[in-house]
C-alpha positions as CSV (number, residue, x, y, z in Angstrom):
1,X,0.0,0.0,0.0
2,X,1.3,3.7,-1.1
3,X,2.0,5.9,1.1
4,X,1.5,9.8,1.0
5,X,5.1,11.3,1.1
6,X,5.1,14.3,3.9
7,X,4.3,17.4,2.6
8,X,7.4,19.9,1.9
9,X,9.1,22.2,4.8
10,X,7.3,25.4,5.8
11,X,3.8,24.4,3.6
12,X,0.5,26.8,3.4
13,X,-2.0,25.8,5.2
14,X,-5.8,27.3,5.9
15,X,-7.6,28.0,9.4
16,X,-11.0,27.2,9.7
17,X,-12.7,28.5,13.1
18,X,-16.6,27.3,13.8
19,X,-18.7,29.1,16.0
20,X,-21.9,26.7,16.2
21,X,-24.5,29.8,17.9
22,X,-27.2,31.3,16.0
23,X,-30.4,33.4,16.6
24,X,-32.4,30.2,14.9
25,X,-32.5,27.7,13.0
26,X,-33.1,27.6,9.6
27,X,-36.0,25.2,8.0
28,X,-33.3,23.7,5.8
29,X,-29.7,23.3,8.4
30,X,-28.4,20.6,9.0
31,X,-25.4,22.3,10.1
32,X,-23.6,21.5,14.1
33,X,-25.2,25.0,15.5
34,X,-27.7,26.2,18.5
35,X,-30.2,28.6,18.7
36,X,-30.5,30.5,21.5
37,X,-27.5,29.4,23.3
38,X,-25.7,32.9,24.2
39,X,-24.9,31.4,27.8
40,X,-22.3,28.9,26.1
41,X,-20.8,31.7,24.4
42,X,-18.2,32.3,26.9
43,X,-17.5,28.6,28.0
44,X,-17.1,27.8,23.9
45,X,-14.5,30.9,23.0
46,X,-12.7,29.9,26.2
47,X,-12.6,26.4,25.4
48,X,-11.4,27.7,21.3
49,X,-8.4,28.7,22.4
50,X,-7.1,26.4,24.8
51,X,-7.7,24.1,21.5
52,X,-5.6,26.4,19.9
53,X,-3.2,26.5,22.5
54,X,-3.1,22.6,22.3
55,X,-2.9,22.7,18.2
56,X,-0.2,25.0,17.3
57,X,3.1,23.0,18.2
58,X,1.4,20.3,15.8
59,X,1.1,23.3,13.1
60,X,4.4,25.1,13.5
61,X,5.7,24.3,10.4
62,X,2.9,25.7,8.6
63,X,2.1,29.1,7.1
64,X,-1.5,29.9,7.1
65,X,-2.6,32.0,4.0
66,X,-6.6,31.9,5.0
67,X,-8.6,32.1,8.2
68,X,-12.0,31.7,7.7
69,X,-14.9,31.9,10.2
70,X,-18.1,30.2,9.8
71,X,-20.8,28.5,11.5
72,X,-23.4,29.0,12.5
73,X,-23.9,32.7,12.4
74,X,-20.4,34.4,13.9
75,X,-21.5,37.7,14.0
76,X,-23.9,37.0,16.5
77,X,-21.3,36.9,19.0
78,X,-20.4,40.7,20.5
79,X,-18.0,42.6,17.8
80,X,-15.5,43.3,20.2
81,X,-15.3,39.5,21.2
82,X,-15.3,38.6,17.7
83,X,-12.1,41.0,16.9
84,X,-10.7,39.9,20.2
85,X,-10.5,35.8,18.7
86,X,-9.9,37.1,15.4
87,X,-6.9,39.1,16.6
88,X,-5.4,36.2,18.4
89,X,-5.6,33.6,16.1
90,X,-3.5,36.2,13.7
91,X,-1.2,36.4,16.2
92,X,-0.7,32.7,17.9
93,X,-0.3,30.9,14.5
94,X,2.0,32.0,11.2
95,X,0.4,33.5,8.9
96,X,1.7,35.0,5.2
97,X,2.0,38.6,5.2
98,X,-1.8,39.2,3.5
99,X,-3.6,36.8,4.9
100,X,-7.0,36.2,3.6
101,X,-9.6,36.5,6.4
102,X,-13.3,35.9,5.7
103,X,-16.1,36.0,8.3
104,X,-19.5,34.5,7.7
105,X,-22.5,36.7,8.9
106,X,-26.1,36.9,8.2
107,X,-28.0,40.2,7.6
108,X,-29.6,40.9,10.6
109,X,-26.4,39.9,12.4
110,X,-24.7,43.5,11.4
111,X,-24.2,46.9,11.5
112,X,-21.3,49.5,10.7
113,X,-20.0,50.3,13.7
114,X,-19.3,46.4,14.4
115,X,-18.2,45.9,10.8
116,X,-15.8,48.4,11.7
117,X,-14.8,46.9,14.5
118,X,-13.8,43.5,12.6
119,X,-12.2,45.6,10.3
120,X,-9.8,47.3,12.6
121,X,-9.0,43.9,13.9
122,X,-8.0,42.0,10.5
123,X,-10.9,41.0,8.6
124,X,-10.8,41.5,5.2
125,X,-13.5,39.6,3.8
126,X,-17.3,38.9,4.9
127,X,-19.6,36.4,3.3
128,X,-23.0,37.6,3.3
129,X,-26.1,34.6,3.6
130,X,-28.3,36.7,1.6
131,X,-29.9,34.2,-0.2
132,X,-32.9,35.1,-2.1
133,X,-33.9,38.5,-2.5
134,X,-37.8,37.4,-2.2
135,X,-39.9,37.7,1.0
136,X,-41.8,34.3,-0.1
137,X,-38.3,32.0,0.1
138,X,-36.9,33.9,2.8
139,X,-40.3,32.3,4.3
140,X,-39.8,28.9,3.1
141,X,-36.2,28.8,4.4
142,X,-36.8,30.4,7.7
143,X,-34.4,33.0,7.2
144,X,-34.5,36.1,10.0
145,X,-33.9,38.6,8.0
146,X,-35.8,41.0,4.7
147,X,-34.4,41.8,1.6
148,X,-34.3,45.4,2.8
149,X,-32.1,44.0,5.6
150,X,-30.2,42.3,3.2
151,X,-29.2,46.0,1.1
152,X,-28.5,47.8,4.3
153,X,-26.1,44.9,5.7
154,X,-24.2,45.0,2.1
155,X,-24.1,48.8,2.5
156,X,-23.0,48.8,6.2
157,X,-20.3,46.3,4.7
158,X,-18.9,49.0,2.4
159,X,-19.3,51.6,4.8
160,X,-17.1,49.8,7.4
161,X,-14.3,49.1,4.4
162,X,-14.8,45.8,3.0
163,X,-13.8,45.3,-0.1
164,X,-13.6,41.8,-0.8
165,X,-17.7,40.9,-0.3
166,X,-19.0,37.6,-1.4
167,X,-23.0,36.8,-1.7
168,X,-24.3,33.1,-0.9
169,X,-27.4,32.4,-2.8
170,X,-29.8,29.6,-3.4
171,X,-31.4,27.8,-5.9
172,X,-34.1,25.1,-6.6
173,X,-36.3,26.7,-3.8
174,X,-39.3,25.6,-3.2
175,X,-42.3,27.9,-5.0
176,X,-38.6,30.0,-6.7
177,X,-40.0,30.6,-10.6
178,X,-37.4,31.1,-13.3
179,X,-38.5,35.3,-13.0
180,X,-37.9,35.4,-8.9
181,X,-34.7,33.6,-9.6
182,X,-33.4,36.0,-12.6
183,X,-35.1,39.1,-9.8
184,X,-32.6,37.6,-7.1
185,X,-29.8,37.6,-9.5
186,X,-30.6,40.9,-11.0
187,X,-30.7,42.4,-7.0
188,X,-27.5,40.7,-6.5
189,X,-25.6,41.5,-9.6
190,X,-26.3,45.3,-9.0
191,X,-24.4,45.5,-5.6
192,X,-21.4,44.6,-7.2
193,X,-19.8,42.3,-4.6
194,X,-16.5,40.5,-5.8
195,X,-17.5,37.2,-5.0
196,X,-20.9,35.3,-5.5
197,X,-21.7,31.6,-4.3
198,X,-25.1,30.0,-5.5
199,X,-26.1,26.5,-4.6
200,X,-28.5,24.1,-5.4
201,X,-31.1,23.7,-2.0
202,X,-30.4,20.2,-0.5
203,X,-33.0,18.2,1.4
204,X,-31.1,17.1,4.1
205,X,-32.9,14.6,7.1
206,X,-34.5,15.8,10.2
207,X,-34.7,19.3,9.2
208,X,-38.2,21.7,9.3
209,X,-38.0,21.5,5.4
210,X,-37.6,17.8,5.4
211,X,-40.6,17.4,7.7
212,X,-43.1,19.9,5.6
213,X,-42.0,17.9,2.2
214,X,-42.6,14.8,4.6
215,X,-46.4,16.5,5.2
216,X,-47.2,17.5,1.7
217,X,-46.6,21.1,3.1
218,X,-43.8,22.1,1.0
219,X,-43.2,20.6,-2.7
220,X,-39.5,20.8,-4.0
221,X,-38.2,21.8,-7.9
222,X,-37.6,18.9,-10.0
223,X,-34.7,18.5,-11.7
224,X,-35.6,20.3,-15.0
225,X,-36.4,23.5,-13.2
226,X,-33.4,23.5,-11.2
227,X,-31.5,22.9,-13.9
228,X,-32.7,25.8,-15.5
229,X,-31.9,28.0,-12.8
230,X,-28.5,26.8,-12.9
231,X,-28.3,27.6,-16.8
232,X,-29.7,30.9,-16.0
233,X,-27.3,31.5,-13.5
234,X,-24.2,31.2,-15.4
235,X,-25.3,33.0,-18.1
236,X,-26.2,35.9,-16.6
237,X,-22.9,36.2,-14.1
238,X,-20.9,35.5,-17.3
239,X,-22.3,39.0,-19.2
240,X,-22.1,40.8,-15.2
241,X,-18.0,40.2,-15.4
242,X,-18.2,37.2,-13.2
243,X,-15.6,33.9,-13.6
244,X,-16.8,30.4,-12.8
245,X,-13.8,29.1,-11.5
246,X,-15.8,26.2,-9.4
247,X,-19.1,24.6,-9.7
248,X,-20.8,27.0,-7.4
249,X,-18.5,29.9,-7.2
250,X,-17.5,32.8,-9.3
251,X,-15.7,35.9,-8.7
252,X,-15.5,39.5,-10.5
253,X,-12.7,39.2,-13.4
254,X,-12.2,42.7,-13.9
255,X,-11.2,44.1,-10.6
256,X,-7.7,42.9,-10.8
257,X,-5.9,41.0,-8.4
258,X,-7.5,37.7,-7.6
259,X,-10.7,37.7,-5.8
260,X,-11.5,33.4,-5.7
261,X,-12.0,32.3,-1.8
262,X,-8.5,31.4,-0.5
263,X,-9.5,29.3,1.8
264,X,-12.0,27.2,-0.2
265,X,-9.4,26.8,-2.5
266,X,-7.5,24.6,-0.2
267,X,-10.4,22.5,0.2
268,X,-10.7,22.3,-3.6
269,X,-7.0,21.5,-4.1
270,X,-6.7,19.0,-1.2
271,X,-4.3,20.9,1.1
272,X,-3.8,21.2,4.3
273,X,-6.0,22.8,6.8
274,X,-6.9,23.3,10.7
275,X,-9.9,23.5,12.0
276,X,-11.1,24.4,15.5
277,X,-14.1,24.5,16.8
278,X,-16.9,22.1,17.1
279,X,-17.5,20.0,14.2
280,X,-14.8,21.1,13.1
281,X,-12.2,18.9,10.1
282,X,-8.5,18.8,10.1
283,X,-6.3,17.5,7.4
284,X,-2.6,17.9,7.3
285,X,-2.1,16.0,3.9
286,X,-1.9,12.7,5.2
287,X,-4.4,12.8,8.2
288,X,-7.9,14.2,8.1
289,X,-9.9,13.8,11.6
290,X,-13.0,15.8,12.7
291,X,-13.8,17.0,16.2
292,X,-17.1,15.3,17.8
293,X,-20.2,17.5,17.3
294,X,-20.9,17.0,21.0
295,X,-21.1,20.7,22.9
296,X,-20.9,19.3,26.1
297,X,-18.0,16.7,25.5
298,X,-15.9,19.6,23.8
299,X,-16.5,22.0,26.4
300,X,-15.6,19.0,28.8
301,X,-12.8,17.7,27.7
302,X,-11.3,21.3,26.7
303,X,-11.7,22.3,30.1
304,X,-9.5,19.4,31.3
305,X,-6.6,20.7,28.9
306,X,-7.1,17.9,26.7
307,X,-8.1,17.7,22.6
308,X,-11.9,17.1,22.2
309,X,-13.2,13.8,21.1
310,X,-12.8,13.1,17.2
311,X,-12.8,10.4,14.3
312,X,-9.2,10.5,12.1
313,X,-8.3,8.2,9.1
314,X,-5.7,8.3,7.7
315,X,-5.3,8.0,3.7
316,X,-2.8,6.0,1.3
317,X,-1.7,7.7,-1.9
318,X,-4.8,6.1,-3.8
319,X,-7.8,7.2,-1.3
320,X,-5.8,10.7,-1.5
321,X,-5.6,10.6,-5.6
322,X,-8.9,10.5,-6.0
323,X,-10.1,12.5,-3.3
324,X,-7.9,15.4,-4.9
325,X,-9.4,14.4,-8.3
326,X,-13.3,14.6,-7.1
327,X,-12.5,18.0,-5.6
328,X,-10.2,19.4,-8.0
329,X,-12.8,18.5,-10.9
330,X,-14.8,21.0,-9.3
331,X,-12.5,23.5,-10.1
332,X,-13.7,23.9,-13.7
333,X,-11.3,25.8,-15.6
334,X,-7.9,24.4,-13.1
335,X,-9.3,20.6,-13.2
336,X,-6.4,18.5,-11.7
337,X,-2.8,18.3,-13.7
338,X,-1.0,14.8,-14.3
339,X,2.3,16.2,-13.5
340,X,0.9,17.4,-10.2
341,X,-0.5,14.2,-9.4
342,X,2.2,12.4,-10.1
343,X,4.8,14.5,-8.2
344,X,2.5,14.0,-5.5
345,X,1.8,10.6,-4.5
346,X,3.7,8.8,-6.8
347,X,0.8,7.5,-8.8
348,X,-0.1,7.4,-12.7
349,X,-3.4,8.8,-12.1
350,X,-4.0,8.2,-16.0
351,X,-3.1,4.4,-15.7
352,X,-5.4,4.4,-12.9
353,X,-8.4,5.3,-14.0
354,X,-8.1,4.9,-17.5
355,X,-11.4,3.1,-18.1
356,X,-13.4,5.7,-16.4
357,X,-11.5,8.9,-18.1
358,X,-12.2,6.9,-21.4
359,X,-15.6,6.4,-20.8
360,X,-17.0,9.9,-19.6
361,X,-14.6,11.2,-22.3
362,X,-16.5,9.2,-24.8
363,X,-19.9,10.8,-23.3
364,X,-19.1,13.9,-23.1
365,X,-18.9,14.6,-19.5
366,X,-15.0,15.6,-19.5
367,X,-12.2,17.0,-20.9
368,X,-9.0,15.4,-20.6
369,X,-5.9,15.8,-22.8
370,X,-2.2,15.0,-22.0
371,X,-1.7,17.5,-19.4
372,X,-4.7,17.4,-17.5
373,X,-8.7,16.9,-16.9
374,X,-11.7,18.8,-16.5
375,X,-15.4,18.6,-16.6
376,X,-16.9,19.6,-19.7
377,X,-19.2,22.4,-19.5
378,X,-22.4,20.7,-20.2
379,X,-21.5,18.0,-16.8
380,X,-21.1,21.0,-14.2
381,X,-25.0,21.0,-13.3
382,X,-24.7,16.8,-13.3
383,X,-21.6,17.1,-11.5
384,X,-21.6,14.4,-9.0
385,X,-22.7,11.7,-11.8
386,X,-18.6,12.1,-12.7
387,X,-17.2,12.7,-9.2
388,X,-18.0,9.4,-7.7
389,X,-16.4,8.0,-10.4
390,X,-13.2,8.4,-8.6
391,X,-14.1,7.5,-5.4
């Protein structure tokens, strides 16, 4: 069995930091978070850095080129908390000289003033849940805030000095028509932000959503519509300026410099990252393990100086190459690189999985030449039909 060779002296590396609060949940989540839970908040930023504390000799050799904060709905914690951790992650691990730092927020999670505030204290990026700009899905998806909250948190955004803004949107909504879809996009488009992320809604178990499809309550877009949507959707961010540069991310083209999330991009490419937090994933490029998504057995075992519970595997060279081929497939105009597979675990990824390159080749679903592989443009909406080919 092949073995992953270590990764090279001084590698990048991104920082993922989960903050599991919210002010409720959403009808669709399925992610680790709590409503309503602001008397954990100091116990669980307490307990995030003595993980950190208990990480960092582990990650010393690393340079971190991303943090990103997610959750859960960060902002919900007190700005000058927020800036506190932000600050102090900045400063306990290595980072590269222009670090990347995103925070996830919601609308009616913000203002100015506490923009500002993140601002002063590193952040350079903020991810905006906006989702749909119409009152009706805001409904379905039990979202807290309006689309008139939506323009005055983008506006607050500039006003406090960010100028790397990304948009998350949804489509395949239940009751979302091919006009409110093209209305959201039209709304989003004419804010300008540098970054837009639109995905496909997923009915995930034991969710409200799940439960009102279960009922009769709620019916969900077939595959047809969706598709449509998704047509729709590149068309119209491709005359706004916008690149596609993954299946469900594009970023503006003209404003120089490049404006594609850092940190997702490691996720993409298969590199390293550190995550803390509950929930929370880890891999180091041979080792991926994920903390437990137990609140009380984090805080617990956090508060004993010792690393929360979590589930590792570790990956040969073959479960690695086509991992790193699913994801980097998703990169559509990158794809993955023989060369690069090769140089990096040893293997012939061609030789491999010849009889599956030939065959989707054949169909139409990708691109491959002697360099390197991509998805064809007409598989990006039918994605995953290619992606588990390689797993």
């Amino acid at each position: 069995m092949t073995e992953i060779a270590p990764t090279s002296a001084q590698p990048q590396a991104g920082l993922y930091v989960h903050i599991p609060f919210c002010r409720s949940r959403c009808a669709y989540c399925d992610f680790t978070t709590f409503a309503d839970a602001s008397l954990y908040i100091p116990r669980y930023l307490a307990a995030l850095r003595r993980e950190l504390a208990l990480s960092r000799a582990a990650w010393q050799g690393y340079r971190f080129d991303s943090l990103y904060i997610g959750g859960g709905t960060p902002t919900i914690l007190p700005p000058g908390e927020l800036a506190a951790l932000v600050a102090e992650l900045l400063d306990e691990l290595t980072f590269t000289p222009d670090p990347e730092v995103t925070v996830e927020a919601n609308p009616d999670s913000v203002t100015s003033a506490g923009l500002q505030t993140l601002v002063d204290a590193g952040v350079n990026r903020l991810s905006l849940g906006v989702q749909s700009w119409q009152a009706g899905e805001l409904g379905v998806l039990g979202r807290c805030h309006s689309a008139a909250q939506a323009g005055r948190a983008i506006e607050a955004a500039r006003f406090a000095g960010i100028r790397n803004l990304s948009l998350d949107l949804m489509l395949g909504l239940p009751g979302q028509s091919l006009a409110s879809w093209r209305d959201t996009l039209t709304h989003s488009i004419a804010y300008s932000p540098e970054h837009i992320s639109a995905y496909t809604l997923t009915l995930e178990e034991d969710t409200q959503l799940a439960r009102s499809v279960a009922h009769g309550e709620v019916v969900l877009l077939d595959n047809e519509a969706c598709a449509d949507q998704y047509a729709l959707l590149r068309q119209m961010l491709a005359v706004a300026g916008y690149d596609q540069y993954e299946l469900s991310n594009w970023a503006r083209s003209e404003c120089g410099g490049d404006l594609r999330s850092r940190h997702n991009l490691h996720y993409w490419r298969n590199q390293p990252y550190l995550g803390l937090g509950l929930a929370a994933f880890s891999y180091d490029g041979i080792h991926r393990w994920g903390n437990s998504r137990d609140l009380a057995g984090y805080l617990a075992s956090l508060k004993r100086g010792e690393l929360p519970p979590r589930e590792s595997e570790h990956l040969n060279a073959k479960a690695a190459l086509g991992e790193t081929i699913m994801l980097g497939l998703r990169l559509v105009r990158e794809g993955v690189r023989w060369e690069s597979l090769s140089a990096r675990f040893g293997l012939d990824a061609r030789a491999i999985y010849a009889q599956q390159i030939e065959e989707l080749a054949q169909a139409g679903w990708l691109e491959a030449d002697d360099q390197s592989m991509r998805l064809a443009p007409r598989a990006y909406y039918l994605a995953n039909v290619v992606l588990r080919e390689f797993v």
